[in-house]
N, C-alpha and C positions, 0 to 999 in steps of 0.2 A: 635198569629196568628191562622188563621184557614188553614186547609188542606183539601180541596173536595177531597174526596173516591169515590171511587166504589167499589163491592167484587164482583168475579166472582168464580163461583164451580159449578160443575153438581151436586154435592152430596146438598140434600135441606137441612141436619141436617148441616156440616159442613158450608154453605151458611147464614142460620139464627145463628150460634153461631158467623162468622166473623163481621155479621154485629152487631150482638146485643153487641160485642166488640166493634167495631165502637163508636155505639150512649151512650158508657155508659164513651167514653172518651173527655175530654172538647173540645181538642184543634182539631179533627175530625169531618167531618159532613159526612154523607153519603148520595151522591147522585144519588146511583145507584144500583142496584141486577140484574144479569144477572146469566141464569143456563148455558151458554154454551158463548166462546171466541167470538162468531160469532157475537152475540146478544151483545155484549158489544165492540168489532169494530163497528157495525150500530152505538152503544149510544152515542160513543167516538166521534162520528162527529156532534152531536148535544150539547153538551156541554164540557166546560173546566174542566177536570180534574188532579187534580193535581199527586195524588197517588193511585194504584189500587193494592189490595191483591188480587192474582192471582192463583189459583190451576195450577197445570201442565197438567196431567193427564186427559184432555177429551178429548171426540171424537168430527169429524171434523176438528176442528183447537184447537190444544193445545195451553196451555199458555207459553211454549217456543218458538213458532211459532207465537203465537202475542206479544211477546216480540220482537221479529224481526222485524216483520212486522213495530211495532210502534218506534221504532229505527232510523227506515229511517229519524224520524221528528226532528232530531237532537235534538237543545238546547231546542223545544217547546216541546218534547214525556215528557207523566207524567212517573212518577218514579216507582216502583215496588216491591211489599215486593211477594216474592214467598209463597205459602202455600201450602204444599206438605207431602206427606207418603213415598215420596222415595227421601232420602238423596242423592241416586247418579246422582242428575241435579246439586249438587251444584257447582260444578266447573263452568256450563254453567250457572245459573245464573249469576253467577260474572263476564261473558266473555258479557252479553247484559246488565250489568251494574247495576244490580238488589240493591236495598238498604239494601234487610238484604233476609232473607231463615227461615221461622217457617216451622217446621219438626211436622208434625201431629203425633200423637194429642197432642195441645200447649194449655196452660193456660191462663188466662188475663196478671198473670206478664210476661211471655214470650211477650203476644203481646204488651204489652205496651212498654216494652224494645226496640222490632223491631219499635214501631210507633215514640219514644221518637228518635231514631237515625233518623228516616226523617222526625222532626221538627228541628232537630238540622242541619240538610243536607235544609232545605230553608230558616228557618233563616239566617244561613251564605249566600246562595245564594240571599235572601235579601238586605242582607248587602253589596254585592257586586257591586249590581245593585245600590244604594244609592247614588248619586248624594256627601251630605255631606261625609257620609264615603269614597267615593274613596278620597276625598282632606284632609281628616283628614292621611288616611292611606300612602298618597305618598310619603313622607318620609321614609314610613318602606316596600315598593313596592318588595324590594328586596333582603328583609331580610330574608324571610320563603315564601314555598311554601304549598301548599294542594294536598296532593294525595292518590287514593282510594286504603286504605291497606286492603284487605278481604273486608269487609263491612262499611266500615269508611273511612271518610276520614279524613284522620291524616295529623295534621303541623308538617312540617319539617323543624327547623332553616339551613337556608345555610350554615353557619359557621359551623356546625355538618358536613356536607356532606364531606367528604375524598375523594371517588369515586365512580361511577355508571357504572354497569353492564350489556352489553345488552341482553338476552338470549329468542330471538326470539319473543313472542307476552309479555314476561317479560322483569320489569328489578329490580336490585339489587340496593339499595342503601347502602353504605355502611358509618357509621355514626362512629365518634370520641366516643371513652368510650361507643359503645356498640360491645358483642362482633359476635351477628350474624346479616347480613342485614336486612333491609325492604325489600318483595317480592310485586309488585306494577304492576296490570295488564294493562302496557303502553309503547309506544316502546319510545327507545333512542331520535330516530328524535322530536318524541313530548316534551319530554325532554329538546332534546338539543335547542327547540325554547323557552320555558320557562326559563329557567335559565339564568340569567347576562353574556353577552360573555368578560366581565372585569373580573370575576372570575371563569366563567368554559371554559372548551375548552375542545372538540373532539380532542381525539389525538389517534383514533382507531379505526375500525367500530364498535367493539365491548366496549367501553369504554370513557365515559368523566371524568375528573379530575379536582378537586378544585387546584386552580393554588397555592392559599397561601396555601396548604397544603402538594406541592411537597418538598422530603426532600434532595433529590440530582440528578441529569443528566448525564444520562452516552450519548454515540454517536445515540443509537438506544433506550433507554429506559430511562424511570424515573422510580424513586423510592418514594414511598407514605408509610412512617413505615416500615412495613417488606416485602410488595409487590412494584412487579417489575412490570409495565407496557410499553408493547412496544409500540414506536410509529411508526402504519401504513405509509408506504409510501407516500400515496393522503394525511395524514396529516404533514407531517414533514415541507410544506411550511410556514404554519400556524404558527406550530411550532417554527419553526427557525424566526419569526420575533417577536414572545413573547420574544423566549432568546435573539435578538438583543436587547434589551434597558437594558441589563444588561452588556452587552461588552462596 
């Protein structure tokens, strides 16, 4: 498949090195060079683009700040590889959903790396859309899920999943034979509408739990291995009608 680019930098050396990275890659076209955020919001309304490598760092309207801006467009905003001289956005990139972060000054294998990870992020979302695959796939609908860990989006077999952690704009997943969690910038609630309510269940504000994976029940807590999880009040209704079909 092809990816329509743009590159945007005030800096003109860094601006001609992104792009001449660009055109020397197959699956890339560039349809765009803008020196400043501004100039490339105007371009962004005249045509479709899919991916744009974005400096941070200029004036008027930064590339963090048109990261927001373009956000708003939900499922339609093109995607983002950050290109940047200061390491310390990376957090926020990740928080407006950015596909990967080149830390200036970056090499071709470097960018090819970062480009390779958002051919690999629309093909899947290709495939998603696919008319054929969704009826190939509905069988296996509720087997594994997709979730963006750092700059990736990593599948996750359900069966793995023991328990999930909510811890405010994160959450924790916590997986069978591994021994530290997934860290996954996404709340519980989005969570808990993704996942099969036959095999997870909210029994916390702070916690869902794979129900074939509880190991005993005590009056106010279950047990998942070596941890104890309580269960919140506003859940125990819920609760108690899962353990009714076993009385």
């Amino acid at each position: 498949m092809i990816i329509n680019c743009i590159a945007v930098d005030d800096e003109p050396l860094a601006l001609g090195l992104v792009c001449a990275f660009i055109e020397q890659t197959p699956f890339l076209k560039l349809i765009g060079r803008y020196s400043s955020a501004v100039e490339a919001l105007v371009g962004l309304q005249d045509q479709k683009v899919d991916l744009i490598f974005l400096d941070i760092q200029m004036p008027n309207l930064n590339g963090m700040e048109l990261a927001r801006v373009l956000d708003s467009r939900g499922a339609n905003k093109p995607r983002i590889i950050f290109t940047t001289a200061y390491n310390q956005f990376a957090i926020e990139g990740y928080r407006v959903d950015a596909l990967d972060y080149l830390l200036k000054p970056f090499n071709y294998e470097e960018f090819l790396h970062a480009s390779n990870k958002a051919l690999n992020y629309f093909e899947l979302v290709n495939r998603s859309n696919s008319p054929a695959t969704v009826i190939a796939a509905e069988p296996e609908e509720e087997e594994y899920l997709f979730l963006k860990i750092e700059y990736q989006l990593v599948r996750i077999a359900l069966n793995d999943i023991l328990y999930i952690e909510g811890l405010k704009d994160y959450v924790k997943i916590y997986l069978q034979d591994k021994e530290k969690p997934l860290l996954s910038l996404t709340s519980l609630k989005a969570l808990e509408e993704k996942l099969p309510s036959k095999r997870f269940m909210r029994v916390h504000r702070s916690f869902i739990v794979s129900l074939n994976k509880i190991n005993s029940i005590t009056r106010n807590a279950l047990q998942i291995g070596k941890v104890n999880i309580t269960v919140g009040d506003q859940y125990k209704e819920a609760f108690g009608v899962f353990l009714s079909k076993w009385n």
